[in-house]
C-alpha positions in Angstrom: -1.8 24.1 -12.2 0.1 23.7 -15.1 3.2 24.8 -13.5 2.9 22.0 -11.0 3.0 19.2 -14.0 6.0 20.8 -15.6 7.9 21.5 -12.5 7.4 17.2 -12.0 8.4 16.8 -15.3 11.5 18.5 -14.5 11.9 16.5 -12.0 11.3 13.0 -13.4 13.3 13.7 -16.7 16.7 13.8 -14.5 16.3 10.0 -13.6 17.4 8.3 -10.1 13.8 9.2 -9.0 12.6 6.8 -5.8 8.9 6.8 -5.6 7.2 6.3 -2.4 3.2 5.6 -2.5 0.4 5.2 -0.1 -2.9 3.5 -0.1 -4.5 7.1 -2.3 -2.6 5.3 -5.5 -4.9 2.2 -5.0 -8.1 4.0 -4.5 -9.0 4.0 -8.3 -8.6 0.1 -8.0 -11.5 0.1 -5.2 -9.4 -0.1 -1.9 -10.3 3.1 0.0 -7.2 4.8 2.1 -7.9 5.6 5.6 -7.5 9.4 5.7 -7.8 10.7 2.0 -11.4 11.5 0.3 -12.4 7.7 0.6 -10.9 7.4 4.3 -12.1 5.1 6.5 -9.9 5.8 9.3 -12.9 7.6 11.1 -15.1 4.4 11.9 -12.2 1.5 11.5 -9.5 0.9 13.9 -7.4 -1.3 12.3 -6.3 -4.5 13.8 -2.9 -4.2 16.3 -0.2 -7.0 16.5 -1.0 -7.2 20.4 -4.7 -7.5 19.8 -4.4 -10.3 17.4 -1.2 -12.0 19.1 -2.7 -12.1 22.2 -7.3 -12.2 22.2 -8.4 -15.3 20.5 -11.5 -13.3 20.1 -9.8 -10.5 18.5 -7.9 -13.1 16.1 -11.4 -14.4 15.2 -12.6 -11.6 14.6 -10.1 -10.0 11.9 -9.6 -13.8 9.9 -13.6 -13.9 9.9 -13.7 -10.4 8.3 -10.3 -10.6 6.7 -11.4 -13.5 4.8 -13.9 -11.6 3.2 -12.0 -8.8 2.5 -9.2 -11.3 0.6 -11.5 -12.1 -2.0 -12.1 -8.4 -3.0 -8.4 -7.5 -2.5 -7.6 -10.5 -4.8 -9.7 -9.4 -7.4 -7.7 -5.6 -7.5 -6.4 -5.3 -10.6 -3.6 -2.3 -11.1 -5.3 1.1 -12.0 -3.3 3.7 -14.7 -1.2 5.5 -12.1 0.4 1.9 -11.2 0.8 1.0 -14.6 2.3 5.2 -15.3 4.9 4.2 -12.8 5.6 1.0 -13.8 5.9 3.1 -17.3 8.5 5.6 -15.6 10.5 2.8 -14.5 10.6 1.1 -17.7 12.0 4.3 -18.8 14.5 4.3 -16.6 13.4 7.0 -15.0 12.4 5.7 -11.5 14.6 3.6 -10.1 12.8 1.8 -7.1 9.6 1.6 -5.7 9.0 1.6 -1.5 5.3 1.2 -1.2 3.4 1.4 2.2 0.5 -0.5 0.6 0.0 -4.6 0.8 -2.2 -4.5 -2.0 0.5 -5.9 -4.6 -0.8 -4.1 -7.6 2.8 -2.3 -8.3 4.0 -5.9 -9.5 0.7 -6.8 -10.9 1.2 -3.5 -13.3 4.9 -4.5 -13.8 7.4 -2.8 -11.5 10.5 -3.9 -10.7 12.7 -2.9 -7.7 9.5 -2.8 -5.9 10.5 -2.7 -2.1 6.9 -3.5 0.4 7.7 -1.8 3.2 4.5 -3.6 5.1 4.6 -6.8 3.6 1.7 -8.5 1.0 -1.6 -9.6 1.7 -1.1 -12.9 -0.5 1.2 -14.6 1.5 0.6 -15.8 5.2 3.4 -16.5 8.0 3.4 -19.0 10.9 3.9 -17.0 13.6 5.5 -20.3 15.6 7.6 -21.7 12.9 7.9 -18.9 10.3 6.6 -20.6 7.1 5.2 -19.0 4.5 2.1 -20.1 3.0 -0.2 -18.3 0.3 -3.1 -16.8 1.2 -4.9 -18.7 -1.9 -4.5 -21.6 -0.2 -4.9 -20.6 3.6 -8.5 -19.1 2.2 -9.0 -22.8 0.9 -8.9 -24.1 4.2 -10.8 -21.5 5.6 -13.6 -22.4 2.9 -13.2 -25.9 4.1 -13.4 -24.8 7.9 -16.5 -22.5 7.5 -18.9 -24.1 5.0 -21.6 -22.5 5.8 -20.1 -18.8 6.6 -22.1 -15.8 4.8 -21.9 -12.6 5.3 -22.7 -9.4 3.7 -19.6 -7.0 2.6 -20.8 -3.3 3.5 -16.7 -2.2 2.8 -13.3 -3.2 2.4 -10.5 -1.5 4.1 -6.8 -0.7 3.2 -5.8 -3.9 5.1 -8.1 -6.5 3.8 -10.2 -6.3 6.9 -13.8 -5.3 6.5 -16.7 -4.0 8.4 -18.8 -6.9 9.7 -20.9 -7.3 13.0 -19.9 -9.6 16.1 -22.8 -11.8 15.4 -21.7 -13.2 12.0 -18.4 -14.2 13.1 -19.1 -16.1 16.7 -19.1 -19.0 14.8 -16.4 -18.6 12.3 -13.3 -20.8 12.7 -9.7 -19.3 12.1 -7.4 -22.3 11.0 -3.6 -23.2 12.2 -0.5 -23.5 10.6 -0.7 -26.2 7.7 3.0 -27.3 8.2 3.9 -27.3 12.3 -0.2 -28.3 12.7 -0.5 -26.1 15.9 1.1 -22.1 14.9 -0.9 -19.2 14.9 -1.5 -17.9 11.0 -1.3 -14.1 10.5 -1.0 -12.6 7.1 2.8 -11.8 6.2 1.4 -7.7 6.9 3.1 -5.5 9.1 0.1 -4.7 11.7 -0.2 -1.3 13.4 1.8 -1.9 16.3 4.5 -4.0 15.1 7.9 -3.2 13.8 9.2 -3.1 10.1 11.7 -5.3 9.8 15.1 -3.7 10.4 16.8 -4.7 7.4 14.1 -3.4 5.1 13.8 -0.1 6.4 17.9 -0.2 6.0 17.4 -1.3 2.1 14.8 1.8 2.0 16.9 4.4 3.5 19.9 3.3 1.1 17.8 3.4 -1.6 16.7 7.0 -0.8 20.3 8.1 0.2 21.5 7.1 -3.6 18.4 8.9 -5.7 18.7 12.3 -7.0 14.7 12.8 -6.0 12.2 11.4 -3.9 8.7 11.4 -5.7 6.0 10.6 -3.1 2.4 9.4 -4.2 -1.0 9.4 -2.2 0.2 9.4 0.9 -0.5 11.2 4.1 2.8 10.4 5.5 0.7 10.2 8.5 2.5 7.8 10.2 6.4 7.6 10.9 6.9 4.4 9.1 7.2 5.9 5.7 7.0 9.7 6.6 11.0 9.0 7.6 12.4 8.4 4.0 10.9 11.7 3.3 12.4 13.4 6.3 16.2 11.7 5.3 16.0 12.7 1.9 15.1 16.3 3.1 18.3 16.2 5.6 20.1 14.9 3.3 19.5 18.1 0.6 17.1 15.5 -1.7 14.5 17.2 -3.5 10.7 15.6 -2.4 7.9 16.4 -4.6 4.6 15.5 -3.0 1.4 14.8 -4.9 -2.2 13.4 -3.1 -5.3 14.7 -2.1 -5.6 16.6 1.1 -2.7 17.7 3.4 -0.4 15.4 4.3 2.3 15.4 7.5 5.4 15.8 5.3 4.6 19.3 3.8 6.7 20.8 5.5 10.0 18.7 3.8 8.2 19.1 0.3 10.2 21.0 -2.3 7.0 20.7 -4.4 3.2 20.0 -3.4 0.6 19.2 -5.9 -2.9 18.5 -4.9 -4.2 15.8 -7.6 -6.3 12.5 -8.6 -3.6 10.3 -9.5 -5.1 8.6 -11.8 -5.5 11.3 -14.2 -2.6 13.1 -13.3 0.3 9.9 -13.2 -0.4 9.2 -16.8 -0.5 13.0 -17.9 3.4 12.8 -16.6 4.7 9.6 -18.0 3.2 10.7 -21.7 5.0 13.9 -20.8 8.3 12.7 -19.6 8.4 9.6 -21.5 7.1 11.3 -25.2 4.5 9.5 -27.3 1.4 11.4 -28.6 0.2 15.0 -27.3 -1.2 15.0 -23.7 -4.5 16.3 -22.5 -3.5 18.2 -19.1 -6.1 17.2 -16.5 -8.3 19.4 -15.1 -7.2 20.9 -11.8 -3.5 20.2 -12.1 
């Protein structure tokens, strides 16, 4: 639909634009979502913050296959809708970035203002003392700790967990805090079950408040955590546009729906808002 790619061009060419995205902008980089065409959501329940807190077993069980998972998150590299919005901010154009994804691959493709409402996958908190430690080098001790771990990747998921039977991880040995010697080491993500740190959903909401338009991209707004910005920024008379693949649970506060790829159709727009050489309009949109 051409009119759909000219209406968001309308939209982006006014400025003040907030973009919200979702795990269907990282798909093209190999991290499946959990409810768009490459959801996993049907045979993975993801890990909960009173599951891990609480069952050693359970805490096992995500660093075995969460330590897997790191090393194919860590090789990610930012596919052409991140680096179209990094392009959109650079134009000035998009002023802020909230991202729902842990993934890290807005900054990797150079945006600015980037605000991660979940936290990142690279960095790892003591859950005792509250240091921060990268995950580079908590994986280093986990190397160090498990010499002799192997195990066959069948997927990664959207958190950095993977599938991986019971059996391969009996023996696999989660490691403590480097710095207090005894903490419990979680990744510095917010789990499903656990709360978004109040003064970041504050930052979010202000941001949102001040923009002229709220882009979202590739998500289901499935859950409340970032389907609220959209609901605020409808209340508040702000303009939402909506683009992903499938339905998603904030329709109904859309002022425009498009039903894309990303990939093809995030760098269609930026050529388009941005100028530079004629733009093929991809097929479908």
């Amino acid at each position: 639909m051409t009119e759909s790619l000219d209406a968001l061009t309308s939209l982006l060419a006014g400025g003040q634009v907030v973009v919200l995205s979702g795990a269907g902008l990282s798909t093209e980089s190999g991290i499946p979502d959990y409810r768009g065409p490459s959801g996993v959501a049907r045979r993975h329940t993801p890990m909960t913050f009173q599951a891990f807190t609480r069952d050693p077993v359970a805490r096992r069980r995500y660093w075995a296959r969460s330590h897997l998972g790191w090393r194919l998150i860590a090789r990610a590299a930012p596919n052409a809708g991140h680096r179209a919005v990094a392009r959109l901010q650079h134009a000035g154009l998009v002023d802020a970035v909230i991202t729902q994804n842990v993934d890290g691959l807005h900054g990797a493709a150079g945006s600015g203002s980037v605000v991660e409402l979940h936290g990142r996958l690279d960095e790892v908190t003591c859950l005792d003392c509250g240091n921060l430690t990268s995950r580079e080098e908590v994986d280093r001790r986990l190397r160090e700790a498990n010499p002799d771990f192997v195990a066959r990747v069948a997927a990664v998921n959207p958190d950095g967990d993977v599938d991986l039977p019971d059996e391969q991880v009996a023996a696999f040995r989660p490691v403590d805090c480097g710095i207090c010697g005894t903490g419990m080491l979680k990744p510095d993500v917010v789990f499903f079950g656990e709360t978004v740190p109040p003064q970041r959903v504050a930052h979010c909401f202000a941001l949102v408040e001040r923009a002229r338009a709220v882009l979202v991209l590739g998500s289901s707004l499935t859950v409340m955590s970032g389907r609220r910005f959209v609901i605020r920024a409808a209340k508040g008379g702000i303009p939402v546009a909506i683009v992903n693949q499938g339905p998603t649970r904030g329709d109904g506060y859309g002022a425009l729906r498009v039903d894309a790829p990303l990939g093809a159709l995030l760098p269609a727009l930026a050529e388009r808002v941005t100028g530079g050489a004629a733009v093929v309009t991809p097929a479908g949109v």
